[in-house]
N, C-alpha and C positions, 0 to 999 in steps of 0.2 A: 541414823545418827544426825542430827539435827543439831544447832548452835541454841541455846537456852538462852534468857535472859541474864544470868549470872556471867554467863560468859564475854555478851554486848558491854554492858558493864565494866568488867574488867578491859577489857580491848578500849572502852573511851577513858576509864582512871589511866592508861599506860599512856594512853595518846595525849591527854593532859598533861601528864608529869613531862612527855617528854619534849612535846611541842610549848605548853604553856598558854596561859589563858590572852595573854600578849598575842599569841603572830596564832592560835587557832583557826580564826576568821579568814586572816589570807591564808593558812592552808590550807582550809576547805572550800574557800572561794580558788584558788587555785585547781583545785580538784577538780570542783563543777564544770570549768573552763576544758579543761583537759576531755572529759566526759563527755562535754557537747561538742566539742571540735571533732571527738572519736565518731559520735552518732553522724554529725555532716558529713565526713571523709565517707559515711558506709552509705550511706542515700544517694552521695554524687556518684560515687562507685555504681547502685543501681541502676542511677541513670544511664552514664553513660554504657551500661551494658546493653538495656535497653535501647539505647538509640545505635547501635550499631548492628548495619545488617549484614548479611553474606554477601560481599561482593561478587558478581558474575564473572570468572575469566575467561577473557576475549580472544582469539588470534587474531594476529596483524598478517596481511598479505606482505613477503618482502619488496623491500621497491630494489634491492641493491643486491650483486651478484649474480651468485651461479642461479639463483632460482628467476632471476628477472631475467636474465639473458634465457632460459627454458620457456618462460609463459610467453615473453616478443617470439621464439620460435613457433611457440604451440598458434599463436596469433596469427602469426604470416602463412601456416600451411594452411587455416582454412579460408575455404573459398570466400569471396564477399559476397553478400545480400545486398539483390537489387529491387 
């Protein structure tokens, strides 16, 4: 089921009658706008999809607490290299 030409037609007499041959221009210049601003929004969206990669996550050794007070332990029991 497909839209015919009779139907085109009909849909621009109604948009005529209801918009008027006055302000038509700016609502389909309106529209255009609308439309290309849509298409930009979906490209920048690509891109930035594109540009972003899987960050790697890192551990941090603690500097502070109960795990630093363990590794200065673990530190002091072995012998020193001469």
């Amino acid at each position: 089921m497909s839209i015919g030409i009779w139907q085109v037609v009909l849909i621009l007499l109604i948009v005529l009658i209801i918009f008027g041959a006055g302000k038509l221009p700016n609502v389909m210049g309106d529209l255009a706008k609308g439309i290309r601003n849509f298409k930009k929004g979906l490209s920048e969206g690509e891109e930035e999809q594109a540009e972003e990669k899987p960050k790697a996550v890192t551990a941090e050794t603690p500097k502070e607490g109960k795990e630093a007070v363990v590794q200065a332990r673990t530190a002091e029991d072995q012998p020193a290299k001469s």
